[in-house]
C-alpha positions in Angstrom: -5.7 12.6 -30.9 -2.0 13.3 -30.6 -0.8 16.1 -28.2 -0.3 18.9 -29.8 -1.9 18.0 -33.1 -4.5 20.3 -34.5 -6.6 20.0 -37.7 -4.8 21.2 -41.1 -5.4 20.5 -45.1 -3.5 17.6 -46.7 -1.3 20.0 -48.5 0.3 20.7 -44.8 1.2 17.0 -43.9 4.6 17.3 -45.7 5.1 20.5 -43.0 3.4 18.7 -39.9 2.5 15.0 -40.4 0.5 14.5 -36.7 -1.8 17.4 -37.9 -5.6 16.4 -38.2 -7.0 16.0 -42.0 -10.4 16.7 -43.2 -11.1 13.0 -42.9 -10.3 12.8 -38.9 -11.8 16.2 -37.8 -13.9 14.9 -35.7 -11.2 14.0 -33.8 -10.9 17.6 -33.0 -14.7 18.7 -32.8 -17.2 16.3 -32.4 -19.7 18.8 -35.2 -17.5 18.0 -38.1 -19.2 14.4 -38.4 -22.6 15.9 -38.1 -25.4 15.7 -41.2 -25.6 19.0 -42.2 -21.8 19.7 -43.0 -20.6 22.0 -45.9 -19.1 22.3 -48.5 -21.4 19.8 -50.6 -21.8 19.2 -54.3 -24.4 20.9 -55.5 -27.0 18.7 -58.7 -28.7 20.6 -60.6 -30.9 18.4 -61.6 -32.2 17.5 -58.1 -33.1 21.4 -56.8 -36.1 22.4 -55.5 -37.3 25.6 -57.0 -38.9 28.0 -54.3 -40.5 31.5 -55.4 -40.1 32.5 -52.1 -35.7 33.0 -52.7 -36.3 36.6 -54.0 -32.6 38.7 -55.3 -30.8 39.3 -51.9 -30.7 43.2 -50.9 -27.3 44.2 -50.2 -26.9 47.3 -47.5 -23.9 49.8 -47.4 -22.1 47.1 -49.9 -21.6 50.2 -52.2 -19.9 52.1 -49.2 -16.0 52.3 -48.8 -16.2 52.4 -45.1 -13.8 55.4 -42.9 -11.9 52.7 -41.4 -8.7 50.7 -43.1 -9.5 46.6 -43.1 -7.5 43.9 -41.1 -5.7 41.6 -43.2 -4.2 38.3 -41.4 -2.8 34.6 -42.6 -4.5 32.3 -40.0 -2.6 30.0 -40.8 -5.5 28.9 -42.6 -6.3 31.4 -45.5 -6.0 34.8 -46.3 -9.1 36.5 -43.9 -10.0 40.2 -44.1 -11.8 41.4 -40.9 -14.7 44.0 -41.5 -16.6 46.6 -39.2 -19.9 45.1 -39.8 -21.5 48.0 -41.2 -22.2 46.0 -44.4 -25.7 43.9 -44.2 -28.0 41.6 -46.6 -31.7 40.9 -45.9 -34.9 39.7 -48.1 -33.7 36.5 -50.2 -35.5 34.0 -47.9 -33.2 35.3 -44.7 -36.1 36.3 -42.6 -33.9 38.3 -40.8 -30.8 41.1 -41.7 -27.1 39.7 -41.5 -24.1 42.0 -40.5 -20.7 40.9 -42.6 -17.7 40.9 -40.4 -15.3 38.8 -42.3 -14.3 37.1 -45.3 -11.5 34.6 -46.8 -10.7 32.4 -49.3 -10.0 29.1 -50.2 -7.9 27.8 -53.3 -6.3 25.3 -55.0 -2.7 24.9 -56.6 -0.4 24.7 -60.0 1.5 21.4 -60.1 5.2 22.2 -61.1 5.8 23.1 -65.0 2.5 22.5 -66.1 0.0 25.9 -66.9 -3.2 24.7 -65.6 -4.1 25.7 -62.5 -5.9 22.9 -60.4 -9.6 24.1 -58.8 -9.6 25.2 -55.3 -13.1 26.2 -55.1 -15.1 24.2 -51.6 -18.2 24.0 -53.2 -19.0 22.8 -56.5 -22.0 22.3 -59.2 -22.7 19.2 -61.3 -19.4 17.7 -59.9 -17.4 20.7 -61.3 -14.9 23.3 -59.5 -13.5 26.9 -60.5 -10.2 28.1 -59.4 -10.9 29.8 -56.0 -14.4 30.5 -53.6 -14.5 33.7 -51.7 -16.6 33.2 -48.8 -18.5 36.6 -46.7 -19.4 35.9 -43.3 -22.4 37.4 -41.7 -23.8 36.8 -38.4 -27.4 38.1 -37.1 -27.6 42.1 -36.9 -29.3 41.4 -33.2 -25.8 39.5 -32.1 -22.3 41.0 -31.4 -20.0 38.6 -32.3 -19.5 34.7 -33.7 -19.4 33.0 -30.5 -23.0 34.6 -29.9 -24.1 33.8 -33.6 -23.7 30.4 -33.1 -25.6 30.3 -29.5 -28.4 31.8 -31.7 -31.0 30.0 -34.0 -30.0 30.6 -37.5 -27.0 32.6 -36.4 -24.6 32.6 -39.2 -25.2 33.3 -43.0 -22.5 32.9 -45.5 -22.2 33.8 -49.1 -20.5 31.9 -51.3 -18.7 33.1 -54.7 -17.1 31.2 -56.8 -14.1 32.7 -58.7 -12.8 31.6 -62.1 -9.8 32.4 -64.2 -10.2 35.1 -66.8 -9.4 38.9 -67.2 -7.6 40.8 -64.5 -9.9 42.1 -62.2 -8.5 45.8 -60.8 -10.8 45.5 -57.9 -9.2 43.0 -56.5 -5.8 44.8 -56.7 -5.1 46.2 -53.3 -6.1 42.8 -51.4 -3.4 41.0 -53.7 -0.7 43.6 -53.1 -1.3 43.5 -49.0 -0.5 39.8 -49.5 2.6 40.9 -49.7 2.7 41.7 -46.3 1.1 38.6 -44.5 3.2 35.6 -46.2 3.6 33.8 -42.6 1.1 32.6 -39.9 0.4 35.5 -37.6 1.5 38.0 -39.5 -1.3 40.8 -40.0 -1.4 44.4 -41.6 -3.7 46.9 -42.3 -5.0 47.8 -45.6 -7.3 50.4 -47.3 -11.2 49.4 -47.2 -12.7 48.9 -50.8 -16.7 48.6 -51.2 -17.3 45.3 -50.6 -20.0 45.4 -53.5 -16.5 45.8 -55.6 -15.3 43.1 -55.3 -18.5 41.0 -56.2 -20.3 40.6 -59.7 -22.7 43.1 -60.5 -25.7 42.7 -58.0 -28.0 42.3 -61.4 -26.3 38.8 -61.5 -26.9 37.8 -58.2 -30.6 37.1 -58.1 -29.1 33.3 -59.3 -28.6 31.6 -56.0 -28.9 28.1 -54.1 -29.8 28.0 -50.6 -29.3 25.2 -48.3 -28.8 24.9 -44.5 -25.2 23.8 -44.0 -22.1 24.0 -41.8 -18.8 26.0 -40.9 -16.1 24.5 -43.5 -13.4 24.4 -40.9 -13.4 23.0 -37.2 -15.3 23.6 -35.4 -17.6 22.8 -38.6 -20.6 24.4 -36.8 -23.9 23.4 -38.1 -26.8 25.8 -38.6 -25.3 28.3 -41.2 -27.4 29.3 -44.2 -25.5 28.8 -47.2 -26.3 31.0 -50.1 -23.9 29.8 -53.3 -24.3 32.2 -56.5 -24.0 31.3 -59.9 -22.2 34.1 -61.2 -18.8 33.9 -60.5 -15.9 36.6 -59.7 -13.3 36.6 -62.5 -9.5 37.2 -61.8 -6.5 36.3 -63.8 -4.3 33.7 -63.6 -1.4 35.9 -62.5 -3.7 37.4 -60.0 -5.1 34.2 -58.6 -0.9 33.2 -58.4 -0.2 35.8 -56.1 -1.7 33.3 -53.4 0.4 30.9 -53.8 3.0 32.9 -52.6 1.5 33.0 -48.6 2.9 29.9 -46.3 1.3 28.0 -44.0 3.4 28.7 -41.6 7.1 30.2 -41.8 9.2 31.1 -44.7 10.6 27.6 -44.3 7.2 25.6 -44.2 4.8 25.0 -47.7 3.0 27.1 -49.5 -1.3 28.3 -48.5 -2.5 25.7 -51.4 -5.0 23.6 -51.9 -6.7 25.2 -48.2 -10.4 23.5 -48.9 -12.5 21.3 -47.8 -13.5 18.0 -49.6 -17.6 17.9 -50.4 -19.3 16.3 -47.6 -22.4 14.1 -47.9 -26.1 16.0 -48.3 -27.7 13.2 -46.6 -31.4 14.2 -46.2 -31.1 18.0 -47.0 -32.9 19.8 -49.9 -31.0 22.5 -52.2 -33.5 25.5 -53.2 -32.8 27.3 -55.8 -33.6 31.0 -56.4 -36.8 32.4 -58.1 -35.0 35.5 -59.5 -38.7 36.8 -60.2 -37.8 41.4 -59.2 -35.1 41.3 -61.4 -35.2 44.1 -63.9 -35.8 42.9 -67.2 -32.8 43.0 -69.0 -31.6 40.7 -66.1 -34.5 38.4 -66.7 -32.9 36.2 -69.8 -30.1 35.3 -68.1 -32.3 33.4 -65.3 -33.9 31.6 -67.8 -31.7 28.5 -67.7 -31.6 28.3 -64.4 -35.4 28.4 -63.4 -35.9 26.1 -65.9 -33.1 23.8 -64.2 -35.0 24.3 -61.0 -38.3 23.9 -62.2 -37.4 20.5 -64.1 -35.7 19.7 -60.7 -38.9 20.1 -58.7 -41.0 18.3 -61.3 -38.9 14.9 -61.7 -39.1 14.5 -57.6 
C-alpha cells in the first residue's frame, strides 16, 4: 500500500490515482476479502422463505426529535448523524436496534444524455434503482459503533432502495442542507424530520430479505444483519440531481458520483425472505408475489 493512499470509489481516481479501489481494499483492511461481505445481488429465485421474518416494528420513527440533525460530506457520502432515540425490533432481530446514522450512496448522469445511471449497492435479479439509503442501527445495550462491532450481532442496517419518480417533499430539507456541505469536512446542522418520513409507508415494509452481511466501506466489518425492502423510496430526477452537486473533496476535485460498492460474492450464505403474515389485510395482496417468489424458492432447493 502506498503511503498516504486510502481506499476511494473509481469515480475518485481522476482526483487521486494512488487511492485504494473496491477491488484492492483489502489492502487497507484485511475484513474486506472476508465471505460474508455486502452489498450482494440478491435472486429471487434462490430465497428461502422463513415465517419466522415477521413486519419490523419501528419505535419513535414517527417522532420529530427536539434536537436539529448533523449533516456532514465524509468525503464519502452525504451522512446524517441521529440521537439514537429511534429503534426497530421483532422481524427476526431477536433483539432492539438504536439508529444513529444514515447515508446514501448513488450513481451518476453521463454528459448530455437524460438517463440517469443506477447507483443503488444492492440489487435484485441483477437489477439496480437510482440511489440506496442506508439506516444504521447498533444494539440498544451498546453505546457506540466501535462497541457494536466488539458485540455478537452488533450492527443492523436497513436498506432502501430509491427510484426515480414524483418529487418527494419529505425529502426536501435534507436536499436543501446539501447546499451547505458540497466539500469534505464541511458539516452543518439541520432541522430533524421523523425518520418514518422519509421511508415508504410502514404497511409496505413487511416485504424484506434478510441475510448476514458486512459494512460496505472499509473497514467492511462482517457480522451486520442486513434487512433489504422491496418497496422503494421515490424522489425525482431533479431531486436525486441535487447530489451530484457535493465533491469529493474540494471545489476543485470531482463530483460525490457513483459512491457504491460493486456486489460481492454470496459464497455459502442463504437470503430469507420475509413471511409478511400480521400485515393488515389490505396490505396482504400486495405480498402475494413475493411469498410466492419465496415459497417457489424454498421448494426448487
Amino acid at each position: 500500500m502506498a503511503i498516504g493512499a486510502h481506499w476511494c470509489y473509481p469515480s475518485q481516481k481522476n482526483d487521486q490515482s494512488h487511492c485504494i479501489e473496491p477491488r484492492k481494499w483489502y489492502e487497507v483492511d484485511a475484513s474486506c476479502n472476508g465471505r460474508k461481505q455486502s452489498p450482494i445481488n440478491i435472486v429471487t429465485k434462490t430465497v428461502v422463505y422463513d415465517k419466522s421474518l415477521k413486519p419490523l416494528y419501528f419505535e419513535g420513527y414517527d417522532v420529530k426529535g427536539s434536537s436539529k440533525w448533523n449533516i456532514e460530506n465524509n468525503g464519502h457520502t452525504v451522512k446524517v448523524t441521529l440521537n439514537g432515540s429511534p429503534k426497530i425490533g421483532g422481524g427476526g432481530l431477536g433483539r432492539k436496534y438504536k439508529a444513529i446514522e444514515f447515508h446514501l450512496h448513488w450513481g451518476t448522469r453521463l454528459e448530455g444524455a437524460e438517463q440517469y445511471l443506477p447507483g443503488s449497492e444492492h440489487s435484485i435479479d441483477g437489477e439496480k434503482q437510482a440511489m440506496e439509503l442506508h439506516v444504521v442501527h447498533i444494539r440498544e445495550d451498546v453505546s457506540d459503533i466501535t462497541e457494536a462491532k466488539k458485540a455478537e450481532a452488533g450492527v443492523a442496517v436497513l436498506a432502501f432502495f430509491v427510484k426515480v419518480e414524483e418529487e418527494n417533499k419529505n425529502y426536501a430539507t435534507l436536499i436543501n442542507a446539501l447546499e451547505n456541505i458540497k466539500y469534505k469536512g464541511q458539516a452543518a446542522q439541520m432541522e430533524p424530520s421523523p425518520l418514518s418520513s422519509l421511508l415508504p409507508p410502514e404497511e409496505d415494509l413487511g416485504k424484506y430479505y434478510r441475510y448476514e452481511g458486512s459494512l460496505t466501506t472499509p473497514d467492511c466489518h462482517e457480522g451486520v444483519i442486513w434487512t433489504v425492502f422491496e418497496k422503494p423510496i421515490e424522489l425525482s430526477d431533479s431531486q436525486i440531481s441535487q447530489f451530484l452537486r457535493v465533491h469529493f473533496e474540494d471545489k476543485n476535485s470531482s463530483v460525490m458520483a457513483e459512491n457504491f460498492r460493486p456486489v460481492q460474492f454470496l459464497n455459502e450464505r442463504k437470503v430469507y425472505c420475509s413471511s409478511g403474515s400480521t400485515l393488515l389485510p389490505p396490505a396482504q395482496g400486495l405480498m402475494l408475489a413475493l411469498m410466492l417468489t419465496c415459497l417457489l424458492g424454498s421448494l426448487l432447493q
